[in-house]
N, C-alpha and C positions, 0 to 999 in steps of 0.2 A: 101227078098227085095234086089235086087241089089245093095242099093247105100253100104250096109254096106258092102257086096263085093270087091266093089271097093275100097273102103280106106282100107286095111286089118287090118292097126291099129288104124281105128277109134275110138273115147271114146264113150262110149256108154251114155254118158250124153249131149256129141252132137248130139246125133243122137235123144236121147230124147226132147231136147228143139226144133229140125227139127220137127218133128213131132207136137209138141205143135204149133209152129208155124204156120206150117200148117192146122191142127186140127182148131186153131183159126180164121184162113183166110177162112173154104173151110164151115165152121158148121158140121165138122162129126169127128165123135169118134178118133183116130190115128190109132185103129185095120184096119181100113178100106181105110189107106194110099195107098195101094199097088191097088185100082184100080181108085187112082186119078188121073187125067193127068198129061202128062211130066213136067208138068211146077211147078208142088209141088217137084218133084222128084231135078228137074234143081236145086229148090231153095234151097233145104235140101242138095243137094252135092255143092251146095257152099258156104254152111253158114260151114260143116266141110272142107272140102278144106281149108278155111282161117284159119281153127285151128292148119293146123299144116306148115305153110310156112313160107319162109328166102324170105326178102328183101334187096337185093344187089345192092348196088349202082356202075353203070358203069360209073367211069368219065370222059373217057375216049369214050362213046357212047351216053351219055347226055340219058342215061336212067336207069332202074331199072330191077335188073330179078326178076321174081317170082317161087322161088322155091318149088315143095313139097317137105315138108317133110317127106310125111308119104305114099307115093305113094307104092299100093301094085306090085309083082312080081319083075321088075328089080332093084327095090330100090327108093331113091328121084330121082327128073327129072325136068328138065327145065320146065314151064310151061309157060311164054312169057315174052318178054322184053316188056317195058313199057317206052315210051317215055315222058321224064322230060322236064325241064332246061338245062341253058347247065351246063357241067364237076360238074353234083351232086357228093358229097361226105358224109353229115351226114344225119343218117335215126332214124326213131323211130315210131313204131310201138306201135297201139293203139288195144288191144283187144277188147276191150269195143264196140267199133266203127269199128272194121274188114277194119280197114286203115293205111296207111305210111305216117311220113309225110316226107318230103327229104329238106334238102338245095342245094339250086343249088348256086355252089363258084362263078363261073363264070357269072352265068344267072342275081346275085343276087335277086335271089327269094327264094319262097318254095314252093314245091307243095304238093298236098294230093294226093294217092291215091287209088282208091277204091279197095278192094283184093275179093270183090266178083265178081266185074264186069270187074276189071284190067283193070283198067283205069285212067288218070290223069284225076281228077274230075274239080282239081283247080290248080291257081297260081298265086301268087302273088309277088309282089316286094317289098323286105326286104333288108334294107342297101347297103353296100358295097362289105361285104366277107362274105355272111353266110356260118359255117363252121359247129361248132357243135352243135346238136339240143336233144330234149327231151321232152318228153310230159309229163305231169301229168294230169291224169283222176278226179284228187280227186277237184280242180282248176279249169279244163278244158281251162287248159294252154298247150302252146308251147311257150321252152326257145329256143332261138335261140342266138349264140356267131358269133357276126362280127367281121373280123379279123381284117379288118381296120378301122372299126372304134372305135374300144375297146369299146366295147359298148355289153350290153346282151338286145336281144329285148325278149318282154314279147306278147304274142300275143295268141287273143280268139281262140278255135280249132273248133270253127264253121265255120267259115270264115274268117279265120287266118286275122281279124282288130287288130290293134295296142291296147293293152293295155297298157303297157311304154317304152320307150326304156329307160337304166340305164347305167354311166358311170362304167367301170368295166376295168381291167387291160391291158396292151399289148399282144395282140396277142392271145385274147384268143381261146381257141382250143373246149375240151372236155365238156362235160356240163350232172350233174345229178340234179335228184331228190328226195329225201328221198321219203318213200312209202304212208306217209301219207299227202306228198304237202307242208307242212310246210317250208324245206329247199331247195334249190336250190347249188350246186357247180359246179364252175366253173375253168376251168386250166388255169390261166393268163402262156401263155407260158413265154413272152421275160419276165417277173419279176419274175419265180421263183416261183411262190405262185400259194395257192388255197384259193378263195375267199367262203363264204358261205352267203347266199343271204338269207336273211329275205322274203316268198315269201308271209306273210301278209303287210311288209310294202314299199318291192324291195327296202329294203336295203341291205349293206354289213354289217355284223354285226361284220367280222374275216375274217385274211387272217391266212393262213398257210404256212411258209416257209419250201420247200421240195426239190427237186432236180434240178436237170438243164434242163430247156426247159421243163417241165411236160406237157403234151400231151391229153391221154386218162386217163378217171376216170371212177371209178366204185363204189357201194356200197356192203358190203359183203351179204350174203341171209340175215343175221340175222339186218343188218342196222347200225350196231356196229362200223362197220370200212370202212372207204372210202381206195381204194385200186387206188392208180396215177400213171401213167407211167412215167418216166422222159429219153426223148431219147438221150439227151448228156452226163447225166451220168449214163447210161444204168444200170437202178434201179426203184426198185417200192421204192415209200412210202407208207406207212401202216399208218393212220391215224386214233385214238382211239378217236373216238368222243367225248366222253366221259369224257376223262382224256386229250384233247388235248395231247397226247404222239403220238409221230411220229418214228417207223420203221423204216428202209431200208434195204431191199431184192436185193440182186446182183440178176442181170439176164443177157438175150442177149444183142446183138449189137441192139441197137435203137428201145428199145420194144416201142408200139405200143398203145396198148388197152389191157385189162382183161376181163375174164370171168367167173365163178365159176358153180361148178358142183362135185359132189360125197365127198364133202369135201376138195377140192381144188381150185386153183385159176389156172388158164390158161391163160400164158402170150406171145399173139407174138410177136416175135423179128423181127423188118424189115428188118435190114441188115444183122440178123442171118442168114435168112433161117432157124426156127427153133420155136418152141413152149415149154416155159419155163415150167415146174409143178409144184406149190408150196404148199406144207401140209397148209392150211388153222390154224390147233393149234401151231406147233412147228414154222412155216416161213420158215422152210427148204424146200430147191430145190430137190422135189422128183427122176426128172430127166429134161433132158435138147431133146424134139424129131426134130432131121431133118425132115424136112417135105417138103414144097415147096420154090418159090423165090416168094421175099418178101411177109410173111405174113402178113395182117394188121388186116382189121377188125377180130373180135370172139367175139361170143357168145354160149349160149348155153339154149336146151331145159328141161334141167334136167339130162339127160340121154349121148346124145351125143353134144359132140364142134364141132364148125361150126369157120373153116378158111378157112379168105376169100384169098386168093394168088392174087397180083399184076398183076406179070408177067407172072404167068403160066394161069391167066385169068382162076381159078378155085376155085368152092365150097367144102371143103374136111370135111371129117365127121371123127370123130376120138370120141371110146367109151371112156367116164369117167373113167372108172374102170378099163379095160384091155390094155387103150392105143394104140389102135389098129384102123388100118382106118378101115371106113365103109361104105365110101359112096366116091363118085369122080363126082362133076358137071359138068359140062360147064357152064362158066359166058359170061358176055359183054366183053367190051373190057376195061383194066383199072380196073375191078372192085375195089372198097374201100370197102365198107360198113362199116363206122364208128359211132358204135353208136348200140342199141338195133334192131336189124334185124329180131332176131327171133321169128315169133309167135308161142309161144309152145302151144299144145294141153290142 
């Protein structure tokens, strides 16, 4: 069957539920895919296509690349820009629903859009500065952080209606969500702190004072520890849920955003030019990689980090484990992508 072919490292669990899908659409067994028409074939390489792609935000192109990741022979590959909003900068990617959502800073909107059909499906107008955003599946929310208006908008992921907008810090930037939807954090940059959001009753319930200008946030895999960039005083804080105990991890010039993979955290430095590596147990700085000009966005699919570069307007794939690059995109122009990009497999 060709389409498993074509992705050479397809999961063979999506190529199962393609089949079920189609199976269930056509009335015939799945043995008997392979003399269906194109159009079962079309839909099965797109339901895994979306399993393994990077959403990048151009903000600088007022659109979005769509990358594979998993694309067999020369490696990942461009697969089309997707026109937004204007000057999108935060993304968040719904597996569930095989979509992005974006905030457009400029546009003051958000759009969705579709990663099977690539295409902006929708759009809406949200606040002042939508900046950073995040989805929860488990809600069937979208947090979206305006920057001017200090404000976190709460909004359905159907048709991104207002559910509340909530008075929330200056400036806020970064925005997560614990894995079971209960919590919400938020980076009040100009004050310093991270707020955490009651997301039963969109309250604040705690702020945390961390470092200066805190930026991007992250959750660790295990949910344990909120991991916050702070770009004036070029440091992570390490936030023990827990025990409210607060860290601080030296890093580069003006980190950015984290991302975690093999038992580490992956930090880049904007004004480094540079990707931090931090032991996950110990907090120590495994090493410090040159890499590109200014890196911002990162993520990662398990296996390999995904930085996104400013100015060199590039996707760069670098392995967890060996440190080593392995992939080199071509983006829009301006690329950001701040925020959960990548839909991993």
């Amino acid at each position: 069957m060709r389409l498993a072919q074509s992705r050479g490292v397809a999961s063979s669990s999506a190529i199962q539920l393609c089949q079920s899908w189609c199976s269930a659409r056509l009335g015939m067994p799945s043995s008997k895919l392979q003399a269906t028409v194109l159009v079962c074939l079309l839909a099965c390489a797109a339901f895994v296509q979306a399993a393994g792609i990077a959403v990048v935000t151009n903000q600088g192109g007022d659109s979005v690349s769509l990358v594979d990741l998993a694309a067999a022979g020369p490696g990942p590959r461009l697969l089309r820009e997707v026109a937004v909003g204007l000057a999108p900068a935060g993304v968040a990617v719904d597996r569930g629903g095989y979509r992005a959502f974006v905030s457009n800073a400029e546009g003051r909107s958000v759009s969705v859009v579709d990663l099977r059909a690539k295409v902006q499906t929708l759009q809406r107008e949200v606040g002042a500065g939508p900046v950073g955003i995040a989805h929860d599946p488990v809600r069937h929310r979208v947090y979206v952080a305006d920057w001017y208006r200090n404000s976190l908008w709460v909004l359905a992921d159907a048709d991104l209606s207002t559910v509340a907008e909530l008075p929330i810090g200056r400036a806020p930037a970064g925005v997560e969500v614990s894995a079971d939807g209960s919590l919400v954090f938020v980076a009040e940059r100009d004050d310093d702190t991270v707020a955490v959001v009651d997301a039963a009753t969109l309250q604040v319930t705690t702020r945390h004072a961390v470092g200066s200008h805190p930026f991007g946030l992250r959750l660790a895999p295990d949910g344990a520890t909120l991991w916050v960039t702070n770009v004036l005083s070029h440091d992570l804080s390490v936030i023990d849920l827990a025990k409210a105990a607060i860290a601080t991890v030296p890093v580069g010039h003006r980190p950015y955003c984290v991302a975690f993979a093999a038992g580490r955290a992956f930090v880049s430095n904007q004004y480094g030019d540079s990707v931090s590596v931090i032991d996950l147990g110990s907090l120590q700085t495994v090493t410090t990689l040159p890499l590109v000009t200014y890196p911002e966005g990162i993520d990662s699919d398990g296996k390999t980090v995904w930085v996104v570069s400013w100015m060199d307007e590039l996707l760069l794939g670098i392995d967890a484990v060996s440190l080593q690059r392995t992939a080199t995109v071509p983006l829009g122009r301006n690329p950001r992508g701040f925020g959960r990009f990548v839909l991993a497999e």
